[in-house]
C-alpha angles and dihedrals in degrees: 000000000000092000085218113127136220134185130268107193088300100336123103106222133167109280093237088061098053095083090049096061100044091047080063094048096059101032087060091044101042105100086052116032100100084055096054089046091068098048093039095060100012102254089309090124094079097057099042087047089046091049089057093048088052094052096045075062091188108210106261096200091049148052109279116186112197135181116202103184127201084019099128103156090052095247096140097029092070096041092057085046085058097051107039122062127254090291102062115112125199126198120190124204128188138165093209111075097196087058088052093052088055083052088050095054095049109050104129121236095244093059097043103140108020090075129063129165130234128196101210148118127292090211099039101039108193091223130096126257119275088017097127134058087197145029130190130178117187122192091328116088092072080071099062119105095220111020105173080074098047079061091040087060098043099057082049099053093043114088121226111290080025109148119217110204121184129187114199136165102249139192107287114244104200119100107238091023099077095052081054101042098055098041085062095041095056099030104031105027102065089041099061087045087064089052114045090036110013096251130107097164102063078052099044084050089037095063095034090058091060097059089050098055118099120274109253102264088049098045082044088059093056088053088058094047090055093058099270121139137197083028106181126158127215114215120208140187107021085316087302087126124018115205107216128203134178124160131214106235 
């Protein structure tokens, strides 16, 4: 027991306990969580998620070996496959094994054989040094415990050249939004978790989880810690979602 303490939504709970409760979050969420994704934002995941996928540009004339990490339903994953040529390769990696089994059971037909799904750590990946040409990480790493190690091994799994891309909910930036936007967050969001799958809790934790994660220069800072250069952000929608790069060089 290390006696250090981390944040859950706006609890202060032992740090060891941290992984536990976000494993339930999701496991009670899984089968519907692409479906809350699109009433949550409107169907504005998709465009965000397919906005990361375009920047990440896999080669299409030659291997390509990515790592999409807390992806468990296979969103990114796919998008990455569509882009990249029939030498991509996808790997998957989740902590949450009923995530994983939703990714399973969508892989489409055309991509059978460049994804595979592994059930693993964000902050102990099971992979060598210098194994991927890309990481991405959507809506997930907030989550992390510790997320200064989930960067660490990020930056140690990435070859040389090798491009991180993160895709996190932010601190709006308009004027009027963020009254909005918090007001349906707070208000809206946990009820149509209870009812879509029966849980207002993971929501309610869900949306306080974003307002806890660091703001993006700060967040930027943390990329560049880790190893990372020419570190920038992208903010969009009004600063609802931040996409974040840094390349190994």
């Amino acid at each position: 027991m290390s006696g250090d303490t981390t944040h859950f939504g706006y609890q202060d709970i032992p740090l060891e306990e941290k992984q536990g409760r976000v494993d339930d979050v999701f496991r009670s969420v899984a089968r519907r969580y692409d479906i809350m994704n699109d009433l949550m934002s409107a169907g504005l995941h998709r465009p965000w998620k397919d906005a990361m996928a375009t920047a990440l540009s896999p080669s299409r004339t030659r291997p390509f070996k990515h790592l999409d990490v807390a992806g468990g339903t296979g969103d990114i994953a796919f998008r990455i496959l569509d882009r990249g040529g029939p030498q991509t390769h996808v790997t998957v990696l989740d902590i949450n094994g009923d995530m994983l089994d939703v990714g399973r059971e969508r892989v489409p037909a055309q991509h059978a054989g460049q994804v595979d799904f592994v059930e693993a750590n964000a902050e102990d990946l099971p992979f060598e040094d210098k194994s991927f040409d890309g990481y991405t990480i959507a809506f997930g790493i907030r989550n992390v415990p510790r997320m200064e190690r989930a960067l660490s091994e990020a930056f140690r799994v990435l070859r040389p050249g090798g491009r991180f891309l993160c895709l996190e909910f932010s601190k709006v930036d308009m004027p009027g939004l963020d009254k909005v936007y918090d007001l349906y967050s707070f208000n809206v969001i946990p009820r149509m978790g209870k009812m879509v799958t029966g849980d207002a809790e993971s929501y309610r934790y869900l949306v306080e989880s974003i307002r806890r994660f660091p703001p993006p220069g700060l967040f930027a800072q943390m990329i560049e810690e880790a190893g990372f250069r020419r570190v920038t952000w992208k903010a969009m929608t009004g600063g609802i979602v931040c996409l974040h790069s840094g390349w190994k060089i």
